[in-house]
C-alpha positions in Angstrom: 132.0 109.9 90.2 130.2 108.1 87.6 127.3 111.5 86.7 124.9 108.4 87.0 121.6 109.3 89.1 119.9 106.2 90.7 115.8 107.4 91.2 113.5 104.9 93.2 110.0 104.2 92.4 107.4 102.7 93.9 104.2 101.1 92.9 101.4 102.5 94.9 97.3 101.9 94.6 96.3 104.7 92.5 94.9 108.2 94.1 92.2 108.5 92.5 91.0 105.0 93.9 88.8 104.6 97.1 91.0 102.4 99.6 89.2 99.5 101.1 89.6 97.7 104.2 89.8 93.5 103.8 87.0 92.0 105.7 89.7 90.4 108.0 91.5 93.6 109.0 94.5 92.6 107.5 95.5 95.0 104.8 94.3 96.7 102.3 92.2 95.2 99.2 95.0 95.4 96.2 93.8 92.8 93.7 92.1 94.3 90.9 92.8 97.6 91.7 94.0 100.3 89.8 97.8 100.8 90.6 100.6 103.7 89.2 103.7 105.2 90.1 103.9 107.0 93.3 103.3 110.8 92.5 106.3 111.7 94.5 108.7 109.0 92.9 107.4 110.3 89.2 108.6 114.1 90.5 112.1 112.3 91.2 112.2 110.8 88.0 111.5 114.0 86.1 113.9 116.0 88.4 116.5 113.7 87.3 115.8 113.3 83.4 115.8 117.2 83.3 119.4 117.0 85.1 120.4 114.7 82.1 119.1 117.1 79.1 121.1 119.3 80.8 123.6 117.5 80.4 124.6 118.3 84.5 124.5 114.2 85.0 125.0 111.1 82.3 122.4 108.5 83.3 119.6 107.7 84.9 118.7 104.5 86.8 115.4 103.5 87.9 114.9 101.1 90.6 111.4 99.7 92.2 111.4 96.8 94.8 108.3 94.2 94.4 106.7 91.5 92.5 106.4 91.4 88.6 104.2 94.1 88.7 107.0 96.6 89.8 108.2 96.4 86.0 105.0 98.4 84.8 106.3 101.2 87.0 109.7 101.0 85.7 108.4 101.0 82.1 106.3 104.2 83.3 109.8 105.8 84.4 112.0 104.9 81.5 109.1 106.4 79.0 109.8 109.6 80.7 113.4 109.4 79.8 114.7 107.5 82.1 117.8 105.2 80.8 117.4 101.9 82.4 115.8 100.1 85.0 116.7 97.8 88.2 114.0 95.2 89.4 114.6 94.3 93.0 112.4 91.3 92.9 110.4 90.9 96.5 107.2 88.9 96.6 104.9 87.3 99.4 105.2 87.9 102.5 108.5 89.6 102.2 106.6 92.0 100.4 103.7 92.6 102.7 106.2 93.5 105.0 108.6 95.4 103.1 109.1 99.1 105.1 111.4 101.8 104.6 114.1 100.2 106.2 114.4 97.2 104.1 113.9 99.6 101.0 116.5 101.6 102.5 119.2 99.1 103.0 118.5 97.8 99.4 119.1 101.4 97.7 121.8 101.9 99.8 123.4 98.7 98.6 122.8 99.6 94.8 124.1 103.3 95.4 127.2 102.0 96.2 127.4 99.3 93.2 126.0 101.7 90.8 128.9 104.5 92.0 126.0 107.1 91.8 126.2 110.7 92.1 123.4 111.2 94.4 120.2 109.0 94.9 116.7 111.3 94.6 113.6 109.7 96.1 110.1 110.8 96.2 109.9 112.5 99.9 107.2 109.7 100.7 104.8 107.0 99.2 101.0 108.0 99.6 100.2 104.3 100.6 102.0 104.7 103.8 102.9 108.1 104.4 106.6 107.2 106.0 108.5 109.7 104.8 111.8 107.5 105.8 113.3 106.0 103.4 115.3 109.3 102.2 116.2 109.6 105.2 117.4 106.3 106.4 119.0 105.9 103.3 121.5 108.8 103.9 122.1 107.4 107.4 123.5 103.6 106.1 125.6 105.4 103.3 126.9 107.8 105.9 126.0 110.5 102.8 124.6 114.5 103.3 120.9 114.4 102.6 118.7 117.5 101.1 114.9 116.6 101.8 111.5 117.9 100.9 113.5 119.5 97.6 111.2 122.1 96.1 114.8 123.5 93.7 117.8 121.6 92.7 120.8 122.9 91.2 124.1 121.8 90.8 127.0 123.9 91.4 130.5 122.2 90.8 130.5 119.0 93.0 127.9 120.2 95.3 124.2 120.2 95.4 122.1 123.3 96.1 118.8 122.6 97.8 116.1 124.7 98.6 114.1 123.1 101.3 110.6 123.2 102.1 109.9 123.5 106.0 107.6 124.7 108.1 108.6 128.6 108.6 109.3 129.4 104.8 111.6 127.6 102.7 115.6 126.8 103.8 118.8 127.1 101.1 121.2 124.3 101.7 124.6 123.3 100.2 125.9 120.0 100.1 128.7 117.5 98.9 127.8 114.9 96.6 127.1 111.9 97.1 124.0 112.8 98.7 120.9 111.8 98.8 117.6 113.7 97.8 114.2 113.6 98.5 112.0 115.5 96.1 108.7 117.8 97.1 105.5 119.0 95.7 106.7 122.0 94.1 110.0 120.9 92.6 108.3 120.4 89.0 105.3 118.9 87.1 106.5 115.6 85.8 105.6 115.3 82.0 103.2 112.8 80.1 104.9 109.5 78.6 104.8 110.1 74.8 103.3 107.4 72.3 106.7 107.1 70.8 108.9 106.9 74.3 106.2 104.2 75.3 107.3 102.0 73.1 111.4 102.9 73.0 110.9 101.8 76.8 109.8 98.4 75.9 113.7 98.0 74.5 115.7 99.7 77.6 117.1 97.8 79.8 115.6 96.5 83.1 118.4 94.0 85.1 116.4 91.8 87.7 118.2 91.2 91.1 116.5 89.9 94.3 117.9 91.1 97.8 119.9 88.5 98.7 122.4 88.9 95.2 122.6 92.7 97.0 123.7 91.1 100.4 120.6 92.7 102.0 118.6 91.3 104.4 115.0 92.5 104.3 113.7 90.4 107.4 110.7 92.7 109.2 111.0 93.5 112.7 107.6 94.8 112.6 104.0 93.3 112.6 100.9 94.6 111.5 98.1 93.6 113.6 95.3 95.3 112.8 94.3 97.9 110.3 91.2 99.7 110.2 89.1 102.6 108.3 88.7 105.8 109.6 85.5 106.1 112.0 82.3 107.3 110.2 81.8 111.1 110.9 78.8 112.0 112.9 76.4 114.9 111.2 77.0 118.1 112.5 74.4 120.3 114.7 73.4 123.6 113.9 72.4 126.2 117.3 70.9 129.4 117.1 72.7 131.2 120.3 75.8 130.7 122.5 73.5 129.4 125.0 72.4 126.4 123.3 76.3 125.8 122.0 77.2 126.2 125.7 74.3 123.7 126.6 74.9 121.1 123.5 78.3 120.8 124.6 77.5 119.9 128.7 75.4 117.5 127.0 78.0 116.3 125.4 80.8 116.3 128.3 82.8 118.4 126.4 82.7 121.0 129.1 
């Protein structure tokens, strides 16, 4: 193996902005709004730089899929330490449609070019909320996968993973190559540095389209509507049981 890490990224409407709904229910409003790495993807990156000063791995490879503005977001990872970038250029409507399967099949395809050690993902984007493109990714490289990481440590050739799950947290051991997917508690990525800002503007960044990958990122799926959340109705205060009990016969609840 080569101790090269590849890390995806993906450029996501920032969370601090209120999402709007296009007039013609199609998507979202994106244009001139605020955009930055997804929070999840910038805990993957700084999960893998901290391998590297460790020396536990050698490099680290960034990789977003998207139109021209994907290359802010790489910039954003190799200021954090990150050694070079990979733009996987996707634009128009193979963009509006790009989902975690096409994502999938394209990281799987650059794993395997890239002779990577294991691939760390963010455990999901907060635009969409999947949560599947770990997973999926493991499944097409037929590799062990150790999601919603909130520890990492490497012990030999194997990866030790403690898991976050419903009942507590789960300890898991597994063979590299694998696949990661990194979780809320696994660190606190650090700020970009003046100085790292502008050693990023001389990394690397190779630009590769899905078809030079032998990918095909054809949709199978449709949006056809997407809507906001329904208003929420102001609340009701009662002073007894009795009028709950009879507010909510009103109602038809009982």
């Amino acid at each position: 193996m080569s101790g090269r890490v590849l890390v995806g990224v993906k450029r996501v409407i920032d969370y601090a902005v209120k999402i709007r709904v296009k007039p013609d229910n199609s998507c979202v409003v994106t244009d001139g709004v605020k955009h930055s790495m997804n929070p999840f993807c910038e805990i993957a990156v700084e999960e893998a730089v901290k391998m590297k000063e460790k020396k536990l791995i050698k490099e680290v490879v960034v990789v977003s899929c998207g139109p021209q503005q994907a290359m802010e977001t790489i910039r954003t990872a190799l200021a954090m330490g990150a050694d070079r970038g990979i733009h996987v250029e996707v634009t128009g409507k193979d963009y509006e449609n790009l989902g975690p399967l096409q994502v999938s099949k394209i990281m799987a395809a650059l794993a395997k070019k890239e002779d990577v050690l294991f691939v760390i993902l963010g455990k999901q984007a907060i635009d969409d909320d999947c949560n599947q493109t770990g997973q999926m990714t493991a499944a097409l490289l037929d590799w062990p996968q150790g999601t919603f990481a909130s520890e990492l440590s490497m012990e030999g050739d194997k990866i030790k993973v403690v898991r976050e799950i419903d009942g507590g947290l789960e300890t898991v051991k597994i063979n590299t190559p694998a696949v990661i997917t990194a979780d809320l508690r696994l660190n606190t990525p650090r700020y970009a540095t003046l100085p790292n800002i502008m050693k990023a503007k001389k990394k690397k960044i190779a630009n590769v389209k899905p078809a030079d990958l032998g990918v095909d990122i054809t949709s199978r799926l449709e949006v056809l509507r997407v809507d906001e959340p329904p208003q929420r109705e102001a609340g009701v205060k009662v002073e007894t049981v009795d009028d709950l009990v009879a507010r909510l016969k009103e109602a038809g609840r009982i």
